[in-house]
C-alpha positions as CSV (number, residue, x, y, z in Angstrom):
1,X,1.2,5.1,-7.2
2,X,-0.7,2.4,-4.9
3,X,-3.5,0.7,-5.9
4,X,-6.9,2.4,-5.0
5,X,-8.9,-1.0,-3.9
6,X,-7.6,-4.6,-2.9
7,X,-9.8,-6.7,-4.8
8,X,-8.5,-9.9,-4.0
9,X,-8.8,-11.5,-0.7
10,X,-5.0,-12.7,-1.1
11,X,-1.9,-11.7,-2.9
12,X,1.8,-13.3,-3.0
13,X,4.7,-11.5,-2.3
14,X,5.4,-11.0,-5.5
15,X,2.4,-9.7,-6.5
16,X,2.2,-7.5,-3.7
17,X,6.0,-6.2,-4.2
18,X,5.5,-5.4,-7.9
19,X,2.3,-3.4,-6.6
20,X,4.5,-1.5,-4.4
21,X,7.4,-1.2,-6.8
22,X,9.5,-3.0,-4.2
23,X,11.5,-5.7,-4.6
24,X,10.4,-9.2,-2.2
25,X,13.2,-9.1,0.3
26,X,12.0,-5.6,1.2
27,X,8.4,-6.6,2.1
28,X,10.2,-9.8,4.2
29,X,12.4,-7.2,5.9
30,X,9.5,-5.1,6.8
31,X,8.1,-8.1,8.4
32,X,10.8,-7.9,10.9
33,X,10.5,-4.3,11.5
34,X,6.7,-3.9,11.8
35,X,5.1,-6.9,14.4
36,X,2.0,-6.1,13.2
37,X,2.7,-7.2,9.4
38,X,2.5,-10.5,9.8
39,X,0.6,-12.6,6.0
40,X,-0.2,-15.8,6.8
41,X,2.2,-19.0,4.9
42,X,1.1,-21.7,3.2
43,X,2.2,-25.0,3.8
44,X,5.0,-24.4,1.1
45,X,6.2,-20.9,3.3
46,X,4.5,-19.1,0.2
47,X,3.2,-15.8,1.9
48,X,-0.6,-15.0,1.7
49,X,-1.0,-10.8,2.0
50,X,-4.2,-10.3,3.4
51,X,-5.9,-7.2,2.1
52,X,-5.1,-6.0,6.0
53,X,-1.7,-7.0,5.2
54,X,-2.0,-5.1,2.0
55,X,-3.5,-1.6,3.6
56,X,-0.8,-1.6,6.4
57,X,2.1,-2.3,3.6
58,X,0.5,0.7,1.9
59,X,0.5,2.7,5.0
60,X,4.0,1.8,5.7
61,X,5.1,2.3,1.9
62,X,3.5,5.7,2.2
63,X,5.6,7.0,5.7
64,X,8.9,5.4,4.4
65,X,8.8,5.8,0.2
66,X,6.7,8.7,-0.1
67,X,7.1,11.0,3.1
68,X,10.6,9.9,4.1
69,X,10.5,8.3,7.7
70,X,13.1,6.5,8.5
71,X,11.7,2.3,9.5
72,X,12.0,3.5,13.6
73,X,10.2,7.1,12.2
74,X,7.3,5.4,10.2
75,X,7.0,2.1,13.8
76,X,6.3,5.2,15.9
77,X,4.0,6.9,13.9
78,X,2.4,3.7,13.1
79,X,2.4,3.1,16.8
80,X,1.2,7.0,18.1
81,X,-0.8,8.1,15.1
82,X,-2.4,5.2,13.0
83,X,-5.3,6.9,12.5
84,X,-3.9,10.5,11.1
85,X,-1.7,7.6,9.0
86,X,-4.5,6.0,7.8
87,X,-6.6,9.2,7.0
88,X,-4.2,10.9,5.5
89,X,-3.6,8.1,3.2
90,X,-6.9,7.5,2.5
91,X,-7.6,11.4,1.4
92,X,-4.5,10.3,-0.9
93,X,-6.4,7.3,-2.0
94,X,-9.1,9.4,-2.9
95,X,-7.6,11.9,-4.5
96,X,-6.2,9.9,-7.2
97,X,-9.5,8.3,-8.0
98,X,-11.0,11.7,-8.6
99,X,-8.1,12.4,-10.8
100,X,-8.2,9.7,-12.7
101,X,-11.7,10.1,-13.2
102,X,-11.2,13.7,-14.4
103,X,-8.3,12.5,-16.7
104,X,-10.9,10.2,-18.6
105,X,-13.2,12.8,-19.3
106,X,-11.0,14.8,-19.9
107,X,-9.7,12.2,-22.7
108,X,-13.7,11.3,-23.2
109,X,-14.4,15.3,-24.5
110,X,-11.0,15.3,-26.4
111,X,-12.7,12.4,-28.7
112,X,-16.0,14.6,-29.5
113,X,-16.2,16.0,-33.0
């Protein structure tokens, strides 16, 4: 699953692939598909995901990995309804937190004699 909070202020692209579980030539690809994912590049042409970078690869991840848009499908969504995008991912976001909170109780009462 996708990370619940950025943390950093920048991640490489190979950092922000493995986060994914996609390999780097599908995050340069999607650069080309999606205008609005654009990291910045370093001197070197090392890419520099800004934790905006990061939430629209995670909105993206989440209409083409997880719900099954095809790249034109997940643009026009992106496009038309960003914000049911981004809420319904965020209620995802924050439903895994809850649960991983619960499965650490959970495992925290298991350990009482």
């Amino acid at each position: 699953m996708i990370p619940m909070e950025f943390t950093k202020r920048y991640y490489g692209i190979s950092e922000a692939a493995s986060m994914f579980g996609l390999k780097t030539s599908t995050l340069r690809f999607w650069e080309k598909e999606f205008l609005d994912l654009q990291p910045k590049k370093a001197e070197s042409g090392a890419r520099k995901y800004s934790v905006k970078d990061m939430e629209k690869l995670s909105q993206i991840h989440h209409l083409v990995k997880e719900r099954g848009f095809t790249l034109d499908g997940a643009r026009q969504k992106l496009r038309n309804g960003t914000e049911e995008a981004v809420n319904y991912d965020d209620v995802v976001r924050r439903l895994h937190k809850v649960k991983s909170e619960l499965d650490q109780f959970v495992q925290t009462i298991k350990t009482l004699p």
